[in-house]
N, C-alpha and C positions, 0 to 999 in steps of 0.2 A: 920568244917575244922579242922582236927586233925597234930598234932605237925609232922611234916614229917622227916625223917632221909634223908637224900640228896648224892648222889654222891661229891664229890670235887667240882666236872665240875659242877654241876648245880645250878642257884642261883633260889632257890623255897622263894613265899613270903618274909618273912622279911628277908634273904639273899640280896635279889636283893638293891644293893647300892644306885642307879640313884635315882635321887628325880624326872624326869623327865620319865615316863614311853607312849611308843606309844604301844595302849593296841587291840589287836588281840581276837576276841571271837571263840565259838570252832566252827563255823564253817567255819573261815577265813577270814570271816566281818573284815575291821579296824575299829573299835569304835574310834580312834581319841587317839591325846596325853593328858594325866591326871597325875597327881600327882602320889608319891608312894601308901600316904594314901586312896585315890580316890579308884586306880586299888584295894588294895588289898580288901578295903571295896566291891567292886563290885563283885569280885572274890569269899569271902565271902558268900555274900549273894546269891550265887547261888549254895553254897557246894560243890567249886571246887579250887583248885591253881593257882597261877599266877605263872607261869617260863619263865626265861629269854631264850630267844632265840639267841641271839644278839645286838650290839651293833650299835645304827645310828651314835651316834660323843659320846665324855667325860661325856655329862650330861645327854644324852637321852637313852633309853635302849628300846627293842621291845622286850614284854614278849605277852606270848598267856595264855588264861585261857582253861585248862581244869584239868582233872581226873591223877595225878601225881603217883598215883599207876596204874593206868592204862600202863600210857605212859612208864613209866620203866618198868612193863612187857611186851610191845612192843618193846621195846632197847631191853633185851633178848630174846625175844624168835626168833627176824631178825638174833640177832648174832650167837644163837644155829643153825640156820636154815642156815648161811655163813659159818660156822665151818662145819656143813654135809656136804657142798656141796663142801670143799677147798681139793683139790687134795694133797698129801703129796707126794714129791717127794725123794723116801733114796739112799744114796750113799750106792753105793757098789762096793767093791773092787776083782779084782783079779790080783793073781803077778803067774809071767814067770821067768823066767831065760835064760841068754845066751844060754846053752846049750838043751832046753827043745825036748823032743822027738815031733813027727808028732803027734801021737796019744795021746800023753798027752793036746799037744797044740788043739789039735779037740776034746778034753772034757771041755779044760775049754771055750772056745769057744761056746759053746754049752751050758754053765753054765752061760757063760755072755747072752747069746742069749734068755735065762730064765727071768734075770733080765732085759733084754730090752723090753722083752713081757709086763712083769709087768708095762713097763712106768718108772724105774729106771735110774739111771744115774750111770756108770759106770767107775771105776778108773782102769786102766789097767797098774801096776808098775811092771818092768822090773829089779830086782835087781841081780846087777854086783857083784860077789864073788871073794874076793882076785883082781891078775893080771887083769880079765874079765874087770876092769874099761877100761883101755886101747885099747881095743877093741869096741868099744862105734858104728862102724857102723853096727857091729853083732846083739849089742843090738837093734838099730833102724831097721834092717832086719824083726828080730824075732817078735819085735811092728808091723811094716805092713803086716808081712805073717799073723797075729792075725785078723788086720782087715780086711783084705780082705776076712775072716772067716764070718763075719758079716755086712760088710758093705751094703749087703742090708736092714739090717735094722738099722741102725746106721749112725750116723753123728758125728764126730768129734768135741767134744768142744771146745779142748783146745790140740795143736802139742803135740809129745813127748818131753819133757826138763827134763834134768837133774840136780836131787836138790840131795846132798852128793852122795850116792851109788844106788840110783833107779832113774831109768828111766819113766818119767810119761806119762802120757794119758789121758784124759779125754772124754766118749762116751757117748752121751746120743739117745734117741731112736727119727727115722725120724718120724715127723707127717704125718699125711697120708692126 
């Protein structure tokens, strides 16, 4: 049994504090509660580690014996293998204006309807120029003539609300 470098998180061998040890073999048997010294001598003499698992109350601890380089290359390679499999969801923005043309308004539409493909979540800010604040149901006009562009495949996160001079949105893509 070689001097093992440990995580924070794990109490390997003479780590483990509990003088009271309820000791787990590797195939899941409970051998019953034993001393520190007891387990780790058992542990030992079968050229494997004892790690803690959890805790039954203050004094007592459930440590299982097996292969501790093994086991932390099993903690990586689960995590690299949840990391492959974890969907990344990126904001993406597009801004309008009060006055924006049809055909401008039908590209970016078109542009958000890209990053809704992609599974995106999409910000849809409406910024008011100069007097245009004052006008604020123009701006929420122009916000729903946008979705009505996409709303079949779009669902609404989050209404349009107004934070200093833009007008927001939040769209993210319908599940199917």
């Amino acid at each position: 049994m070689a001097e093992i470098k440990n995580n924070k998180s794990d109490f390997v061998n003479k780590d483990i504090r509990a003088r009271q040890i309820l000791v787990i073999d590797q195939e899941g048997q409970k051998i019953g509660p034993l001393n520190k010294f007891e387990a780790l001598k058992m542990a030992e003499d079968q050229g494997l580690d004892l790690l803690q698992v959890g805790n039954q109350d203050n004094s007592t601890a459930i440590a299982k014996i097996l292969d501790y380089g093994k086991y932390k290359y099993e903690q990586k390679r689960k995590q690299r293998e949840n990391k492959k499999n974890q969907v990344k969801v990126e904001n993406k923005e597009i801004r309008l204006t009060v006055g924006i043309g049809d055909h401008d308004l039908e590209t970016k539409a078109r542009k958000a309807r890209e990053f809704l493909e992609a599974g995106d979540r999409v910000k849809v800010s409406l910024k008011f120029k100069g007097r245009e604040i004052t006008y604020q149901e123009l701006g929420k006009e122009t916000i729903n003539k946008f979705f009505t562009k996409v709303e079949d495949i779009a669902k609404v996160e989050k209404d349009a609300k107004l934070n200093t001079r833009f007008l927001d949105m939040y769209i993210v893509p319908k599940k199917p």
